[in-house]
N, C-alpha and C positions, 0 to 999 in steps of 0.2 A: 801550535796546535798540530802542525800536519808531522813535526817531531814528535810527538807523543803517538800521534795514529802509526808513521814507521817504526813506532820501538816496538810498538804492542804488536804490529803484525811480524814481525822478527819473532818475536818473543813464541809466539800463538804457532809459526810457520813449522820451531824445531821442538811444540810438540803433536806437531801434525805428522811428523817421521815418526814419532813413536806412536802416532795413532796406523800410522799406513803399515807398522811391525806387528800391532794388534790384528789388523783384520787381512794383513798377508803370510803371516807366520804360518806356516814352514816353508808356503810355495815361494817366498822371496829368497831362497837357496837353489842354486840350479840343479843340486844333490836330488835333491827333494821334487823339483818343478819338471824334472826328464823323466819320472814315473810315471809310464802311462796310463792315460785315465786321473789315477787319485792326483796326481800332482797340478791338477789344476784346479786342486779341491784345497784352501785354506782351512788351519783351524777351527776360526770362528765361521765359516762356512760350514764344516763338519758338525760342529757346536750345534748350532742353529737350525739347521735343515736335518740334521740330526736327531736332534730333542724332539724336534713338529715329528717326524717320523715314528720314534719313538712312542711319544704321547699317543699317535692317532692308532699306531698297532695295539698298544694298552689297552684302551679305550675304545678300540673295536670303528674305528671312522666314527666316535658319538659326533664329531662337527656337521654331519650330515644327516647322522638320525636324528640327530636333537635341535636339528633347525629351526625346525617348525614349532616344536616348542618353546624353542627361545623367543620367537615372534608372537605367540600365545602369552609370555610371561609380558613383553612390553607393552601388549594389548589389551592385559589383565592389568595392567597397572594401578593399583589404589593410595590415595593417598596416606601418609605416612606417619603413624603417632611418635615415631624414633625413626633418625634420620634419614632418608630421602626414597622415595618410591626408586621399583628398579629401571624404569623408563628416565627419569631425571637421571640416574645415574648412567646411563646410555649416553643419555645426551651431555653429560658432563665429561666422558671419558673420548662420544667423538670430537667434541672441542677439541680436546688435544689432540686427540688423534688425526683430524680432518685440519693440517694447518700447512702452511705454506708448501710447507716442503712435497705434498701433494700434487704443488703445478713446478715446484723448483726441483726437487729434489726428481721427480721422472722425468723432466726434461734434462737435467743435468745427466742423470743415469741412460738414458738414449743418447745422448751427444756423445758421449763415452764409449757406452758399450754397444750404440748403434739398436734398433728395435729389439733382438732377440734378448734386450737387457728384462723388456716388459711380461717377455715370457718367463722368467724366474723370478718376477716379481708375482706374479700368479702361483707358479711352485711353492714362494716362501711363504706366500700368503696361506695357500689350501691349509699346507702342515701348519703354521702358526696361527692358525685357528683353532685347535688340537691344543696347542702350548697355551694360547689366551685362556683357554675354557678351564687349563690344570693352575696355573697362577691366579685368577680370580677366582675360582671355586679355593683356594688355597685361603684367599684372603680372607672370604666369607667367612671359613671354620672359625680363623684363627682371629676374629675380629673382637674391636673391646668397645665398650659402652661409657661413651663423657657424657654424662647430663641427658641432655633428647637427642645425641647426635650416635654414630657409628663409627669409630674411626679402625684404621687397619691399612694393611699390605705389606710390604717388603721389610720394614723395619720391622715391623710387628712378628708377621710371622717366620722370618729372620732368627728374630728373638728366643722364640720356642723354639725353635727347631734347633736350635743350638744350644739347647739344656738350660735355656735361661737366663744366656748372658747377655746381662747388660749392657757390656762392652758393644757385642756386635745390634745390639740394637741403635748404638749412638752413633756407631760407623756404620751402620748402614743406612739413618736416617741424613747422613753429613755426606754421603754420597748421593743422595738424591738430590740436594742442599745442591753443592757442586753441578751435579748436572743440572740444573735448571739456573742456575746461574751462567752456564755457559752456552743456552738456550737465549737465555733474557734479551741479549744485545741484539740481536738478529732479529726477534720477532716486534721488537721498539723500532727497529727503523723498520721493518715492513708494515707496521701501522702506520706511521706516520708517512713516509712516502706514499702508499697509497692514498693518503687524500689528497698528495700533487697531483697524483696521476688521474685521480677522477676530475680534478680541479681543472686539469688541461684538457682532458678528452670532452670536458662540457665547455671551455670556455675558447678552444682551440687554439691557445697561448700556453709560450713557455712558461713557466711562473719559477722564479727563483728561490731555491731552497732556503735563502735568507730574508726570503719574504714573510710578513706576519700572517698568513696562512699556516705556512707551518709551525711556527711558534706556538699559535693558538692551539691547532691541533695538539701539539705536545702538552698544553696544559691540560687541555683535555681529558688527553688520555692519562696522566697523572691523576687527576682529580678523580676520575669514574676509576681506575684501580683502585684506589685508596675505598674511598664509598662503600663497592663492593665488595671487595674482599676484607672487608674490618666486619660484613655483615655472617661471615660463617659460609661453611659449603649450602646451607640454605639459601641465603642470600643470592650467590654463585647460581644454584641452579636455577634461579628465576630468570637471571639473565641468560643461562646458555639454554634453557629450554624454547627460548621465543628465537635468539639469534641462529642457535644449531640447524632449524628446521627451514628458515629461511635463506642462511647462507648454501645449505644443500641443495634444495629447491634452485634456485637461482642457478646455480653452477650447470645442475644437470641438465635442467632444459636448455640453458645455452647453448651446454655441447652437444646434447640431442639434435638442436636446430642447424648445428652447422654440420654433423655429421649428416642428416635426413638431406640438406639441400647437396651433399657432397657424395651422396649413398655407393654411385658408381663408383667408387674410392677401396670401398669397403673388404670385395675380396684379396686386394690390393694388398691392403693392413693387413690381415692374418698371413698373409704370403709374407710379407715382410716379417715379421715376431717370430712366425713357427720357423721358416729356413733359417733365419740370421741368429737364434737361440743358440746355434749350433756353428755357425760358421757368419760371424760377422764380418762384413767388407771393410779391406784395408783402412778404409779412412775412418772406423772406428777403435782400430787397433787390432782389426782381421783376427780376432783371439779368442779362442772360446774360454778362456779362464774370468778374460776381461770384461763382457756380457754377463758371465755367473755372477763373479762377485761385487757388480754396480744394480742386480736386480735385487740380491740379495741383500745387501747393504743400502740401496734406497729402500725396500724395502720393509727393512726392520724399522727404518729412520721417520714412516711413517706411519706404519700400523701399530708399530713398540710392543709386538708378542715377544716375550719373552726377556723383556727389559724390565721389566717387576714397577716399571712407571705409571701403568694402567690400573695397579691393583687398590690404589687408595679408593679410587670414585667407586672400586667394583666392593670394596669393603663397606665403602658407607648406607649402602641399600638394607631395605629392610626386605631382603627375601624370605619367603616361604621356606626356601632349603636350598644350602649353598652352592647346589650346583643349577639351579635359576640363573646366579646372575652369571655364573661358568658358560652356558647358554649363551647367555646375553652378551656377553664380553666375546664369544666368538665372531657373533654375526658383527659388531662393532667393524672386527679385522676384516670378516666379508666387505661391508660398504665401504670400508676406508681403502682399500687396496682392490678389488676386485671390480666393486663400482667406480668410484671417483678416480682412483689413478688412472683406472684403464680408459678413463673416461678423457684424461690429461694426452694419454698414451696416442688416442684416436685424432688428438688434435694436432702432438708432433708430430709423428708418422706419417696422416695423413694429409699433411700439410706440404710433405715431400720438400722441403727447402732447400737440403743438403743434394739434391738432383738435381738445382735449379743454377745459373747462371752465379745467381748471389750465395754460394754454399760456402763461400771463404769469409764472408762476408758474417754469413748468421754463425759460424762456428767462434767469430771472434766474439759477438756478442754476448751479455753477460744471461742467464739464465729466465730471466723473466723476459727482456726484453726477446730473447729464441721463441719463449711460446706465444707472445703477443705477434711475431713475425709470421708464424705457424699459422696460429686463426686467422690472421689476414688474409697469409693464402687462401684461408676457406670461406672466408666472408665475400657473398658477392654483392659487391657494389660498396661505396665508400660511406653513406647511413647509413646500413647495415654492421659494417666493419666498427664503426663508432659507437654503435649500438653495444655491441658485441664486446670491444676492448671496456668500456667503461663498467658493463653487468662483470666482467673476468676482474676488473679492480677491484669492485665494488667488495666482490667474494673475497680477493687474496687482504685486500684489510680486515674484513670479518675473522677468517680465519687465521690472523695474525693476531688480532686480539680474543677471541678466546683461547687459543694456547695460554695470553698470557695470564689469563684467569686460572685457569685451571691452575698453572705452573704454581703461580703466587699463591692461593690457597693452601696446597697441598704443600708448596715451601714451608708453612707454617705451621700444617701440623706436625711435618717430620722438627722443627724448632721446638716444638711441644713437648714431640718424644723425648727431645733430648734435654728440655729443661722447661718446667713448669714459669720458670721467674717472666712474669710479664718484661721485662727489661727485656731479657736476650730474647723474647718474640719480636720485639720491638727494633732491635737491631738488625734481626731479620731481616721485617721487612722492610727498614731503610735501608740497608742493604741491595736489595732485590731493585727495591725505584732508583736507586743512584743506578744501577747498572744495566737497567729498561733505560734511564733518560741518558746514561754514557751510546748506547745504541740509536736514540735519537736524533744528537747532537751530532752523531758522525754523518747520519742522514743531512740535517741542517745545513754542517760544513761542507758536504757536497762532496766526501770522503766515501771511499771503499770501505766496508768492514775488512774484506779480503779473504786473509786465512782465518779470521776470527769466528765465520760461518763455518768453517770446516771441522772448527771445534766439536760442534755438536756429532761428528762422526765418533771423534776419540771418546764424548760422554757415553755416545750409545752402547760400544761393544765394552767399554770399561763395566757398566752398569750393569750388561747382557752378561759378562763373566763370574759378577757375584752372586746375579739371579736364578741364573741355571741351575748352579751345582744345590741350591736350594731345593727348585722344581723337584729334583730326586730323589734329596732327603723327606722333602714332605710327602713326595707322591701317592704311601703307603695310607696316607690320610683320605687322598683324592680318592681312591680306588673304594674305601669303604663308603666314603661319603656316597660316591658313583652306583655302587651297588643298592644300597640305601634306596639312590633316588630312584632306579629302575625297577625299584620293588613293584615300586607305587602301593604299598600297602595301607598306607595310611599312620603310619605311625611317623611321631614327630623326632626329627631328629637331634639328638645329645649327646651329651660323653658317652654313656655307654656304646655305643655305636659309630664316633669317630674314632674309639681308642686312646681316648686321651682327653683331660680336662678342657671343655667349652663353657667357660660360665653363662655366656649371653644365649648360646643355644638351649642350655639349662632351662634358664628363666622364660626365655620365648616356648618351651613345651607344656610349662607348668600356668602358661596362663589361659 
């Protein structure tokens, strides 16, 4: 067994050099890295912080005019005679979005790039709320009607935008395929470990990962995947509308509470982020390239502006007019990075570790157990602390398993796109559970995934690089649609007025 888990991180490690060519291309030349200023500017860095810029000059900063409206639209939320209110679909898109990588992935990016990583995570965020609002208004347009459902995004509107071809609709639906495939493993054993970790912080015992606790749990969570997700993104949003709100809740006031008893801290934390943005200390790599592109890159890896991943749950809503759920897909990127990471951020930071006696100590540790070391710092007194570490488990399971709802779901309709035959849905998703319970079982075995986690960096900016060029070929759509909606005149919107054939907008004007 533990030859199988070293071939596979072998395997996974040398395409992790061509993930780390993707997201440091051109600066990983010295040619290129000695330009002052730009050379500490990658590609996909450019790409990315690029686009959001781009977008938001277009668009006039709509991520700020149109705020409040977006919060209007998920307050207005009615239920839905074709597929899913725009509220359900909020809370199916922050599933994904609001998942592990939330306390791992900005704790991993602060160990790295030291606090001023957190402040670029704010940068990529503002702009890629700008990008969220053009790719899910995007999806809206271009969205199609199965039966009582909605379905659409990246494949979809992929498809038209590229005159129709089929071809890129099958490849683009077998790259989402892919990327969530190389998601699965990771987020099955964060499921599953976290019911050790709650198992222990309540029982105060080790408990062995070959103990039938976790077993059971694995069956579990097999058993409710299957359930739910054979029930349609309906199904789905039953369950992430009660989980979503809770596992939010939960998180925020924790960190609320340990920031409020830790407040003296606070001017502290902003000193740190704003100066070290710019000039991080030696033992984060003292680089200002290296803070850009770990706040940027945790970044994307949590809010997915600009990953065209977001665009299916923002496709299946029934809005009023497709820049509703453009709105609504923004502020998503607000709460998922602005609120909750910066919320993870207040906990590292201000947890100060790396200044403390044990700084050699929490640097070797693995990424969860850094932020669980973090909040201890800030917990005072040891019920407290126990308190605290079990409500942070409680959450990083929760949001371990709706990713993997989300993911699985939407694996199947991009299987859809690509072939009607019940069979190949079906392999799908056995597919998908063999490779959640291969993630499991590495858990059980008491095995690292390793570089296998690191994967999910290579899906993001691979996915980010088909997306983009998209965003610009369609953009010309957004901009009419955009005008449309600023009218506010009252008229419903259709082909005539996207420039191009909407059947489902069609038919919703004419009823």
């Amino acid at each position: 067994m533990q030859a199988l888990f070293d071939a596979i991180n072998a395997v996974c490690s040398r395409i992790q050099a061509i993930s780390d060519l993707f997201w440091d291309f051109p600066a990983n030349f010295s040619w290129y890295s000695s330009i002052p200023i730009l050379g500490n500017f990658s590609l996909a860095i450019i790409l990315l912080l690029g686009s959001g810029i781009f977008f938001t000059c277009k668009l006039r900063f709509i991520q700020i005019r149109r705020f409040r409206h977006g919060l209007h639209v998920l307050k207005a939320s009615k239920a839905a005679q074709t597929g899913i209110t725009p509220l359900a679909a909020f809370f199916l898109s922050t599933a994904m979005r609001v998942g592990p990588g939330n306390i791992l992935g900005v704790t991993g990016a602060i160990s790295i790039g030291g606090p001023g990583a957190l402040f670029w995570m704010w940068i990529s965020a503002f702009f890629g709320m700008a990008t969220a609002y053009t790719e899910s208004t995007l999806a809206q347009i271009f969205k199609e009607k199965r039966n009582d459902e909605y379905v659409g995004g990246l494949a979809f509107y992929g498809k038209r935008l590229l005159n129709g071809s089929a071809v890129a609709g099958v490849i683009l639906s077998l790259m989402y395929i892919v990327y969530a495939l190389l998601c699965f493993p990771a987020q099955g054993f964060n499921t599953v470990s976290s019911v050790g970790q709650i198992a222990e912080t309540i029982t105060g015992k080790t408990i062995p990962t070959t103990s039938a606790l976790y077993w059971i749990a694995f069956a579990v969570l097999i058993v409710a995947m299957i359930a739910i997700s054979r029930g349609g993104i309906r199904k789905v949003t039953k369950v992430t509308d009660v989980l979503v709100p809770i596992m939010a809740v939960i998180y925020v006031i924790t960190v609320l509470v340990l920031i409020a008893v830790n407040f003296t801290r606070i001017p502290w934390f902003f000193y740190a982020v704003f100066t070290e943005a710019f000039n991080p200390e030696a033992v984060f790599g003292g680089a200002f390239g290296v803070a850009l592109i770990q706040g940027v890159k945790r970044g994307l890896m949590s809010n997915e502006a600009g990953q065209g991943t977001i665009t299916m749950p923002a496709a299946a809503a029934d809005a009023a007019h497709p820049c509703d759920q453009g709105c609504v897909q923004a502020i998503g990127v607000f709460l998922d990075t602005i609120v909750i990471c910066t919320l993870t951020g207040f906990v590292v930071i201000m947890g100060r570790v790396w200044l403390t006696d044990s700084a050699a100590a929490w640097f070797d540790l693995g990424k969860l157990p850094k932020y669980l070391a973090s909040a201890t710092e800030l917990a005072p007194g040891t019920a407290f602390n126990t308190a605290v570490s079990l409500l942070i488990s409680i959450c990083f399971g929760l949001f371990a398993f709706t990713c993997l709802l989300g993911f699985i779901s939407f694996t199947e309709i991009c299987a859809s796109r690509i072939s009607t035959s019940r069979s190949f849905v079906l392999v799908i998703r056995i597919l998908c559970l063999v490779v959640v319970s291969f993630g499991v079982l590495t858990s059980i075995a008491g095995m690292d995934l390793g570089s296998l986690w690191d994967l999910s960096d290579f899906a993001n900016i691979l996915i980010a690089y088909c997306n983009i060029p998209l965003l610009y070929l369609g953009f010309s759509y957004v901009r009419r649609a955009t005008d449309h909606f600023e009218k506010q005149d009252g008229t419903p919107f259709t082909s005539g007025i996207a420039g191009t054939d909407v059947p489902v907008w069609d038919e919703k004007a004419q009823k």
